[in-house]
C-alpha positions as a LaTeX table, in Angstrom:
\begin{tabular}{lrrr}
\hline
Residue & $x$ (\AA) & $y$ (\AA) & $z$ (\AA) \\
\hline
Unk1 & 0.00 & 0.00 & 0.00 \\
Unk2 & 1.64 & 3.47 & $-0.79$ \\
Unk3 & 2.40 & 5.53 & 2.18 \\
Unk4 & $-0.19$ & 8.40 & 1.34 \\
Unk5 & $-3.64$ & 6.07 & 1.83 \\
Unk6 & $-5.01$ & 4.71 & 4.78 \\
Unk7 & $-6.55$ & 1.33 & 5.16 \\
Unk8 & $-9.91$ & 2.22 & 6.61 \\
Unk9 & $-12.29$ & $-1.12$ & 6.68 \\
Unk10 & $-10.98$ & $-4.52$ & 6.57 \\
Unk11 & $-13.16$ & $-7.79$ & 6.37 \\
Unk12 & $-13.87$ & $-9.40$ & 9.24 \\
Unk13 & $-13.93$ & $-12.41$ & 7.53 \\
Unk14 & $-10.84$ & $-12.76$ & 5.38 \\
Unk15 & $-8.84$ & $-9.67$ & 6.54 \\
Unk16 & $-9.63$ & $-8.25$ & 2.98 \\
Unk17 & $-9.14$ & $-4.19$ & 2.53 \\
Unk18 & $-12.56$ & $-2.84$ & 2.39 \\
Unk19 & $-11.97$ & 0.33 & 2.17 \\
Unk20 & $-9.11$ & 3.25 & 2.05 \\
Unk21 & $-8.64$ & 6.80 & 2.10 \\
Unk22 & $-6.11$ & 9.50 & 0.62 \\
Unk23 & $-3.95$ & 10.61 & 3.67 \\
Unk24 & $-4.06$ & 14.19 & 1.96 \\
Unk25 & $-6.08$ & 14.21 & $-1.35$ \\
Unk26 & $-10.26$ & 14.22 & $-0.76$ \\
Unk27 & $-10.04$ & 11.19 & $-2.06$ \\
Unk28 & $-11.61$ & 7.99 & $-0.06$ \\
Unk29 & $-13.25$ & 4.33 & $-1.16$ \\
Unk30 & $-15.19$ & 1.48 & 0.34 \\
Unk31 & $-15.86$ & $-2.57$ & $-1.71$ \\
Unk32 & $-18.97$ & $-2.78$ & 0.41 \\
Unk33 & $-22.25$ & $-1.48$ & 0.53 \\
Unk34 & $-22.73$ & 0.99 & 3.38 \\
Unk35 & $-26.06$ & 1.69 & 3.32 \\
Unk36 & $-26.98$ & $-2.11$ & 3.72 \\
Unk37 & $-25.42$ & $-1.89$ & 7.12 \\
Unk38 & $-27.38$ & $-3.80$ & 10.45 \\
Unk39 & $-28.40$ & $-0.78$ & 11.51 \\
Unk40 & $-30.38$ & 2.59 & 10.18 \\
Unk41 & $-27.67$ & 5.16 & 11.20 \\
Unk42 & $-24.74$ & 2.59 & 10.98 \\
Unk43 & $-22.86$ & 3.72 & 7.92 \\
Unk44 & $-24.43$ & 7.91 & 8.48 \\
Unk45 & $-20.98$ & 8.84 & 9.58 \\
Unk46 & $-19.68$ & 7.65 & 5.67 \\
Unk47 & $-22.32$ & 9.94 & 3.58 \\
Unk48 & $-21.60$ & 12.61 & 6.24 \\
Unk49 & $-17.96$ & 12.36 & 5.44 \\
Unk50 & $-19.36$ & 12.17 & 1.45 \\
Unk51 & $-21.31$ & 15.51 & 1.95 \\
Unk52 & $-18.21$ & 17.37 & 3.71 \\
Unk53 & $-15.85$ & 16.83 & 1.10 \\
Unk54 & $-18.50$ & 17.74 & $-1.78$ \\
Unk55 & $-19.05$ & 21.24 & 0.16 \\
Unk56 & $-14.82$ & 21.59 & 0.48 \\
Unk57 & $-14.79$ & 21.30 & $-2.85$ \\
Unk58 & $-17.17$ & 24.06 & $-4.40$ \\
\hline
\end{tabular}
């Protein structure tokens, strides 16, 4: 993994990256899908995150 992105989510499972993130570009990723979490606010604080860097960047 190159030393500018973050491992973020790995699988329980099969220690598998599941997701990463730019350490300085607004750049970020996830192989799963979020908003099929267990919960209804589980995976809020990722489209939150989303929403931040879309307002940074206008």
């Amino acid at each position: 993994m190159p030393t500018d992105v973050e491992v973020t989510h790995i699988n329980l499972n099969d220690r598998t990256v599941e997701g990463m993130r730019h350490k300085e570009l607004p750049i970020f990723s996830v192989q799963y899908h979020p908003e099929a979490a267990p919960g209804p606010h589980d995976a809020t604080y990722f489209f939150d995150q989303f929403a931040e860097l879309i307002e940074k960047q206008k």
